[in-house]
N, C-alpha and C positions, 0 to 999 in steps of 0.2 A: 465524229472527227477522229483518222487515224491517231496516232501518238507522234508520226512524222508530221504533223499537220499541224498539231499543237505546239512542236521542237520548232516549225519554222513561226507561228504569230510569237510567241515567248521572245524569239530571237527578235523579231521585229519590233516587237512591245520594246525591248533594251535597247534598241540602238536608238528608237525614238528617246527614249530616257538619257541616256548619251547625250542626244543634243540637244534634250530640252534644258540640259545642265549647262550642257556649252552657252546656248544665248542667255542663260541667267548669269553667266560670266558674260560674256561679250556685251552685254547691256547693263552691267552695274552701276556705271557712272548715271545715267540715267536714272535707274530705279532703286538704287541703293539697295536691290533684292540680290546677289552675288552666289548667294548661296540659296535654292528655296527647302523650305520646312520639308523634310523628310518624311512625314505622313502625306502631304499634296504628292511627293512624289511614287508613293508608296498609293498610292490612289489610283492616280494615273499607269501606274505599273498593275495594280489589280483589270482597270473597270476596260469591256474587249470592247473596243472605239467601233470595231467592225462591224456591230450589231445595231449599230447607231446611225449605219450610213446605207444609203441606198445598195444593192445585192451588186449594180453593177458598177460599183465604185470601191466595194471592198476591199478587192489587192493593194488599193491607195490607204486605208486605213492607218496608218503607223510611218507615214509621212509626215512630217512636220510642218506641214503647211494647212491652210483650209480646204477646204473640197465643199464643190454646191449640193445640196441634199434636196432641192425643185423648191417651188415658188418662190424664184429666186431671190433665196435664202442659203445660207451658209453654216455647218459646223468647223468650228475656229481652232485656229492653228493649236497644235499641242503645246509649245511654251506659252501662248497667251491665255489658255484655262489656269495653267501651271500657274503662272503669273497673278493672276485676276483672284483665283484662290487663294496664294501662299498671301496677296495686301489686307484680304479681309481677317487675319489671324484667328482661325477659325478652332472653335472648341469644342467639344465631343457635345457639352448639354446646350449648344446653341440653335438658334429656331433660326431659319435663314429664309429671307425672300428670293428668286429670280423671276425676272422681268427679261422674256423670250425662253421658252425653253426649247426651240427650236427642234434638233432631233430628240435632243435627250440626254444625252452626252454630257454634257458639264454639270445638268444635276444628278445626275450618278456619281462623277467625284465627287460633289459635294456632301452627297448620302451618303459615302465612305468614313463622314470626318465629322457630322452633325445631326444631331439627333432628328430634325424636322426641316426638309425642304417641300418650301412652296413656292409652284413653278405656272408662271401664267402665260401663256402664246397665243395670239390675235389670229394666226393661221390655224384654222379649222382642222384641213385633216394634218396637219404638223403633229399640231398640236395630241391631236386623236392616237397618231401612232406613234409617237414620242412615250404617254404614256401606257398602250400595250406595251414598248419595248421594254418599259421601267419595269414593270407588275413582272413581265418573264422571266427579265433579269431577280428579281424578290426586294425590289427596292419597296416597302412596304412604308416606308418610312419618308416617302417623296410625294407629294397634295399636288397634280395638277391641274390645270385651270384654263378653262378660252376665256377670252378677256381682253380687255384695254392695260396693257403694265403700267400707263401713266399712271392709272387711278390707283396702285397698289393691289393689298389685300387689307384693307382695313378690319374686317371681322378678326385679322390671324395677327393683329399688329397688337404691339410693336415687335420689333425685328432686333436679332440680335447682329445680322448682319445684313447686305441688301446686295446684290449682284447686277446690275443690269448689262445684255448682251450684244444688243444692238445701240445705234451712236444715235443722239439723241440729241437735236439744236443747241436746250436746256437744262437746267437740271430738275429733271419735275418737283415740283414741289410735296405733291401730298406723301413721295416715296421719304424726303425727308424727313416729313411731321414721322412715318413709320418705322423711324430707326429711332432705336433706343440711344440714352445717353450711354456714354461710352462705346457706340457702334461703329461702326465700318461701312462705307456702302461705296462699290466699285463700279464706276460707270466710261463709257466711251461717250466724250464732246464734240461734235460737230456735225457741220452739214455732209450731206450725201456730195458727195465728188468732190469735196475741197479739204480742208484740212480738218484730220481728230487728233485729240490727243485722248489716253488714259489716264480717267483723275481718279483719285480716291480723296475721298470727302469722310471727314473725321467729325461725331458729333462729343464733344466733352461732356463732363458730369453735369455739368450745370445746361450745358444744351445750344451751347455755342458751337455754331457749326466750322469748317474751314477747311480748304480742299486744296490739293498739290498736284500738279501735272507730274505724270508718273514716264508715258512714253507713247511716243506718235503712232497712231494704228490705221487700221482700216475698216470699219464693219459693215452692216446694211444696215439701213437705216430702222429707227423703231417707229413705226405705222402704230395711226389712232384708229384707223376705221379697218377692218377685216380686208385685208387680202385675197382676191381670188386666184 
């Protein structure tokens, strides 16, 4: 890559950061998040989203919206990683779950800011080439997985925090049993073509659980049986 070529994604990587600041303002009322955590943002500003999406959708890269990545399937908008990150209040020696890791993309920030990402996706080659892109990247530090996400990673549990990517009727149960007390685990509610919201479900010390709609979204739906 020239060094002009570099000076122009840098420039892109910023102005996406720009507005993923902006809708963390323009959505505060709702998510009480106004301002997001400086290392998410500092994540996002590091990890090249470009490498994560299809060759011929790359000039879209550092748009702030979603883009389809095939089996239609989606990598999500840049304020909603932002977003989804900064609710799990994520710490450097935490072990974290995702549930879809679709291109790859969101657990690369999350490998940014936590010691152990583990990442399961029901789409086979998604899946498959999600993690090539990790390993090139040198995300050493990111476990993934093909898989059913409902069922967890119970061998790797508990979780210090839980991500799920895609909207989901429910809120599965056994990812709950998988979150530790005092955990975080950020999910999207609802049916395919009617209404979601974003919840974040909080489990306390003692293990009482309790969840807050955070902000209305959109995602694809989370599939039990493989996708072809």
């Amino acid at each position: 890559m020239t060094a002009e070529a570099a000076d122009s994604l840098d420039a892109r990587r910023a102005r996406m950061i720009a507005e993923v600041e902006q809708m963390a303002r323009d959505t505060a009322q709702a998510t009480d998040r106004p301002v997001l955590d400086a290392r998410v943002l500092a994540a996002l500003r590091k990890v090249e989203r470009h490498r994560y999406m299809p060759a011929a959708r790359a000039a879209q890269a550092y748009e702030n919206h979603a883009q389809p990545i095939g089996h239609e399937q989606t990598i999500s908008q840049p304020f909603i990683v932002a977003l989804m990150t900064d609710l799990l209040n994520l710490q450097p020696d935490h072990r974290v779950l995702e549930v879809g890791t679709g291109s790859g993309y969101q657990a690369a920030v999350l490998a940014e800011l936590v010691r152990a990402v583990y990442t399961i996706e029901i789409v086979e080659p998604l899946g498959r080439t999600a993690a090539q892109a990790l390993l090139a990247a040198g995300y050493w530090n990111v476990h993934p997985r093909i898989g059913d996400g409902y069922a967890g990673w119970p061998e790797q549990a508990p979780f210090d925090a839980i991500m799920v990517t895609a909207a989901a009727p429910y809120l599965p149960q056994p990812l709950v049993e998988q979150l530790k007390p005092g955990g975080r685990l950020v999910i999207p509610l609802g049916e395919r073509g009617g209404a979601q919201v974003l919840t974040l479900v909080e489990k306390d010390a003692r293990g009482k659980v309790s969840q807050r709609r955070v902000l209305d979204v959109r995602f694809v739906p989370l599939t039990r049986k493989p996708a072809r």
